[in-house]
N, C-alpha and C positions, 0 to 999 in steps of 0.2 A: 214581416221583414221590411226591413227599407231598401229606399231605391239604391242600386248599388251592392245590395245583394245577393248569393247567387241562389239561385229557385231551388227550393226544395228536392232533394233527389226523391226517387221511386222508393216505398216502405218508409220515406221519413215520419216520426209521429210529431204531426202538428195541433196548431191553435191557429183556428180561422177568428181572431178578432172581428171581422163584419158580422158572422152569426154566432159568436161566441157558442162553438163547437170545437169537438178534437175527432182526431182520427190520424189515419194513416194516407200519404199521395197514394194512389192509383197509377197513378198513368198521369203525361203532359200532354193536352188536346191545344195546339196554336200556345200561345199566350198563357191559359189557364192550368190550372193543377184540376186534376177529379180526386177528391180525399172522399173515404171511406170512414164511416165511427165505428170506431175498435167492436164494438159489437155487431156489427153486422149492416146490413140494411143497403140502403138504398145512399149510392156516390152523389156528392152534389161539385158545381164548379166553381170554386176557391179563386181569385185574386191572388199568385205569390206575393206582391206587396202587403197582403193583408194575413198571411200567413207568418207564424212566428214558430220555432222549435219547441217542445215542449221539454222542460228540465227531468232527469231522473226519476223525481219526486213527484212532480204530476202525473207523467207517464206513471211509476208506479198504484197513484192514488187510483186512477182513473180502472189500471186494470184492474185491480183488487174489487173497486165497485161493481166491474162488469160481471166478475167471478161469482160473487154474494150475488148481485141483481139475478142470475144463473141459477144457481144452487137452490135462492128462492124460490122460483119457475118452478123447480121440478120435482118440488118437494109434493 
């Protein structure tokens, strides 16, 4: 996002450019975003500057991969 933006709201699906990762916000701590990766795991602390929305079509990519990633797991 650029400055002048407004911070990601809670359940946004983002793109952390600095760790060029996706997920979902969490929760705002001070300043920061806590984003979650759509699969699970462990929240890391996002920069909103460095967060950008993720389009339709990512979002879709990204869960469909989680879905397969899944399905393989438990095969």
């Amino acid at each position: 996002m650029t400055e002048g933006d407004a911070v990601p709201g809670v359940g946004a699906a983002v793109h952390d450019t600095a760790r060029d990762r996706s997920g979902r916000v969490e929760e705002h701590v001070g300043p920061r975003c806590r984003v979650r990766p759509f699969s699970g795991g462990r929240t890391w602390d996002a920069d909103p500057a460095e967060l950008r929305p993720l389009g339709q079509d990512e979002l879709l990519r990204i869960l469909v991969a989680e879905a397969n990633a899944r399905s393989s797991r438990d095969m």
